[in-house]
N, C-alpha and C positions, 0 to 999 in steps of 0.2 A: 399597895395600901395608899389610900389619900388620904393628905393631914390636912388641917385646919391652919390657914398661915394667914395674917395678919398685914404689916408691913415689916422688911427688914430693915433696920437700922443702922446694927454693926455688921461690916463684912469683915470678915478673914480671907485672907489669900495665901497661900501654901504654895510661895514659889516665886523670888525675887528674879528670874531673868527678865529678857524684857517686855515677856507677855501680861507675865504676871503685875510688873512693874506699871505697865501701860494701865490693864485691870483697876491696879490701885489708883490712879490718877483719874478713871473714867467715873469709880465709885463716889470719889472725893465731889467731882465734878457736878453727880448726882442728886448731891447733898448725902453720902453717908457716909457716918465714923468707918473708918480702914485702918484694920490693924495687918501690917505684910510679914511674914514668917519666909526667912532666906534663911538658907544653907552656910553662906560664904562671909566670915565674921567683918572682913575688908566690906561686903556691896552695904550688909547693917553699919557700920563705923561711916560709910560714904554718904550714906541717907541721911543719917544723923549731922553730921558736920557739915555738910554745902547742899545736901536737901537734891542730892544728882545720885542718880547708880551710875557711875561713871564706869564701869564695866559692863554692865549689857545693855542700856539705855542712857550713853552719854549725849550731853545737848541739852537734855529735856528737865526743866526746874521742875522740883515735886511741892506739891503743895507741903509746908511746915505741916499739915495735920496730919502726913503719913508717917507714921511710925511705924521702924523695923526693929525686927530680932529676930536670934538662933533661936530663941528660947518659943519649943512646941506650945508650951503654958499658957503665951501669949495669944493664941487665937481664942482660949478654952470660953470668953465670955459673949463672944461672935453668934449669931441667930444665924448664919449663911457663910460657909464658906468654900471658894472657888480654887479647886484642885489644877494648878501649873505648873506640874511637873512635865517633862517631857515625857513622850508616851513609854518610851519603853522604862522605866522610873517610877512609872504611876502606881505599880504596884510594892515598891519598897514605901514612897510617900504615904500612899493611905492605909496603908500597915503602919506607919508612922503614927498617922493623927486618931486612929481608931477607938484606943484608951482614953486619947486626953478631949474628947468632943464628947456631948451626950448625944444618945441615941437618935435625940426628935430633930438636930441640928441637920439640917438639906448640905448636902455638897454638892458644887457643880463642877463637872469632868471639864477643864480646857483644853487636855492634851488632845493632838490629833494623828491617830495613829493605828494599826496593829501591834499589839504585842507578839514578838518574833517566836518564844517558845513555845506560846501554846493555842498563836493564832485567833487570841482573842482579842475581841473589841474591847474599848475603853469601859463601856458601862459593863462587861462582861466582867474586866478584870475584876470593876469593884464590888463588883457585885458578889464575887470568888473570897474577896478578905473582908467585907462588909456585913455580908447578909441581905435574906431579901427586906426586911423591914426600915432600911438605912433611906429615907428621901433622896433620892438624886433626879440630873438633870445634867445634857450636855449643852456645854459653850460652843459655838462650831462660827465659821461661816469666813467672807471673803474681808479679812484686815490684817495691815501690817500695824505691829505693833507703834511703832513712831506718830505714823499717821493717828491713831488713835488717843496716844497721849498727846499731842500738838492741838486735838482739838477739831481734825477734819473729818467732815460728817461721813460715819461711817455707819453698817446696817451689819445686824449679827443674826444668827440664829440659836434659842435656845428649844432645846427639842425635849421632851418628856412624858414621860405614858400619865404624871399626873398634873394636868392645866393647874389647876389652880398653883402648884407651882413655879409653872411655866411663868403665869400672869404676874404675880407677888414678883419674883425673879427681875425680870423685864421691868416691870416699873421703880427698881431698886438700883437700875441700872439706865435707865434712858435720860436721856438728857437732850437739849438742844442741836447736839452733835452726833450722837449716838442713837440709833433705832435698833431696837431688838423686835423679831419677828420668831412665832412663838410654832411648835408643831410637835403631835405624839409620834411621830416618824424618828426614834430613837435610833433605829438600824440606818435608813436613809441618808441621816443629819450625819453619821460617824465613816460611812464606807466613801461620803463623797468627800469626807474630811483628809482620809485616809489615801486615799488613793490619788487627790489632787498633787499629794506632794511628788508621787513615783513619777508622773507625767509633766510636771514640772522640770524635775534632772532630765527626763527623756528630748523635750524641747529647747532647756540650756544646751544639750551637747547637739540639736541641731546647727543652733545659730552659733556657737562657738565651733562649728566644723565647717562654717561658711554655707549651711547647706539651702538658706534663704527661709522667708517667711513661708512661701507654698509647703514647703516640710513642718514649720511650728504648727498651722495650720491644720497639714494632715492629721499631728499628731494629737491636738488638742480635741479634733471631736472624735478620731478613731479612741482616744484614750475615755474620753467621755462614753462612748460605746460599752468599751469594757465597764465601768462606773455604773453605768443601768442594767448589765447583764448580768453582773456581781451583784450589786444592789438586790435586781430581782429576784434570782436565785435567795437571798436571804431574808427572804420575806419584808420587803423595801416598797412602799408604793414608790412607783417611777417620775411622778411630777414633782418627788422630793430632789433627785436630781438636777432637775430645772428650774433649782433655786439657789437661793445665796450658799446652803452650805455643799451645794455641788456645783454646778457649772458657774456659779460666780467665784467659788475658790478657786477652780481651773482656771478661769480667765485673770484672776490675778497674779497668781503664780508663776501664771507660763509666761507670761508679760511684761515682767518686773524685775531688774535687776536688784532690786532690796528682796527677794525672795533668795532666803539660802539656799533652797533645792534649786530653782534656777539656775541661781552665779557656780551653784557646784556643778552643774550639769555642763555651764557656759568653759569653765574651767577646762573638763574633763574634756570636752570637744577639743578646745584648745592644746590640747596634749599632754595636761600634767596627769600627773600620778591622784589616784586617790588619796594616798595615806600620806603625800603631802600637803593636799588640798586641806585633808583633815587636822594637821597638824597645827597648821596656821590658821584656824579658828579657833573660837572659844564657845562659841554657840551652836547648838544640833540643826540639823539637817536632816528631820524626820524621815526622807524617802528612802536614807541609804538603808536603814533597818526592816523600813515598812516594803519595799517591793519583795523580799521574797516570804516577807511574812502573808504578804497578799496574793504574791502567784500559789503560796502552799494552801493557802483560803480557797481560791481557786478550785485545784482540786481538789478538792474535798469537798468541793459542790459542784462538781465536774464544769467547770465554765474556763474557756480558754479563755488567757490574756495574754496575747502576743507581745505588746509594748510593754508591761509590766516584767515580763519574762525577760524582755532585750538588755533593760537597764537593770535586771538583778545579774544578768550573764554579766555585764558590763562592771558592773560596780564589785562582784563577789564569786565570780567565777573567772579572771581574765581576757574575756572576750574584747576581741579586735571590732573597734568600733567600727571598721569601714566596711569590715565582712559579716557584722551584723547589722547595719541596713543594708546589705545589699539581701540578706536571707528576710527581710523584715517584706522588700518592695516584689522578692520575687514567692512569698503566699500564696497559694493557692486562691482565686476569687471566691469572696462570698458576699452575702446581700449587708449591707450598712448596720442593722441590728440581726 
């Protein structure tokens, strides 16, 4: 269905980590009122009093116009509101806000991920607790959050089967620093979202295993490979790929030590344990849920993914990292796509 949209004014956000956090600092930046709706009664008391989320985005001063609360209520007079939950949560969250938003209110998906049960993409899930009549639109594309609230010019993508959405959306959101770039490649925009993170941990645990950049390298467009043969399989045009929310999220990822799947991959080279790796964070690390939610994707569109496979062995079946790249480099040849 396409709606008739105007300009947005008020945004809501549904989800104080530091995505979401960020979001609110981009909107503000915008020029639009931002009302952020968190979970954790401590990060609302934290915004409120020194105007910082000192737990998932400390450093960063918030503009006094952001105001936070537990309280769902607070989004209900929002024209737009952007869904930052992490992915596997998206679907408890927008069963959350369902009741308390009316019908004609656009939500935009920021999570980026597979949900692991039942294999579905983000617009899929919402689409499961939504209805089709619900306006949505996904946030996707190559930033780390900090970067984006600091104010360093950063470029997104939001993707949606209906533009004029898309268009409203993006100019509700762009600013000096910020460029949103707009596309109906909804499938495209989410598997390259999704799958950057899995190949991220894959090239952490190269360079934390000493094994040089020639292997991050390998793994970056062989993993890319898999991303357009996935993609394709799911009815993806393939130049969606060869943009911000695919091979520009891969090259951030695999790149950056401020990427959690990275540093947890960098980690796990290293030789710690997962579930102490995981213990001592506080923030997610989309990949460890999304590789086998993505290899079971996979099959069930019959598309081999070697690397995705290696690091769900690795992460959720105990596999020996040094006897899975050796099973990874002695593959069978085949042609690059």
């Amino acid at each position: 269905m396409i709606h008739a949209y105007t300009k947005f004014q008020h945004i809501g956000i549904a989800g104080g980590g530091a995505w979401g956090t960020a979001l609110a600092v981009a909107a503000v930046r915008a020029g639009r009122k931002v009302s952020l709706w968190v979970r954790e009664e401590e990060v609302a008391a934290s915004i409120a009093a020194s105007h910082e989320n000192t737990r998932f985005l400390p450093g960063v001063l918030l503009d006094p116009a952001i105001t936070a609360s537990t309280n769902k209520a607070s989004l209900g007079d929002c024209d737009l509101v952007l869904l930052a939950a992490p992915a596997q949560n998206l679907r408890d969250v927008a069963r959350e806000f369902s009741d308390c938003l009316a019908p004609a209110v656009p939500l935009v998906i920021c999570a980026k991920g597979i949900e692991l049960d039942s294999g579905a993409l983000m617009s899929e899930v919402a689409r499961d607790v939504l209805g089709a009549t619900r306006p949505l639109a996904i946030l996707t594309g190559p930033n780390f959050a900090s970067e984006v609230a600091r104010g360093l010019p950063s470029a997104l993508t939001l993707a949606s089967e209906d533009a004029r959405l898309c268009e409203t959306t993006a100019a509700a959101l762009a600013s000096t620093s910020l460029r949103p770039y707009i596309t109906d490649d909804v499938v495209g925009a989410q598997i390259g979202g999704a799958a950057k993170n899995v190949m991220a941990i894959a090239a952490g645990i190269a360079i934390g295993r000493g094994l040089g950049e020639n292997a991050r390298a390998a793994i970056m467009t062989r993993g890319f490979a898999e991303m357009v043969r996935l993609a394709g399989a799911k009815g993806a045009r393939l130049e969606t790929l060869a943009g911000l929310s695919g091979l520009g999220d891969l090259v951030l990822t695999c790149t950056s030590l401020q990427s959690r799947n990275f540093s947890l991959g960098q980690e796990l080279g290293e030789g710690r344990a997962l579930a102490e790796i995981l213990a001592a964070r506080d923030s997610v690390a989309e990949g460890v849920a999304s590789a086998p939610a993505l290899v079971a994707l996979g099959k069930q569109l019959g598309i081999e993914l070697p690397i995705s496979g290696a690091v769900m062995d690795v992460l959720h079946h105990g596999a020996n990292i040094g006897e899975t790249i050796i099973t990874l480099m002695a593959r069978p040849f085949r042609s690059e796509f």
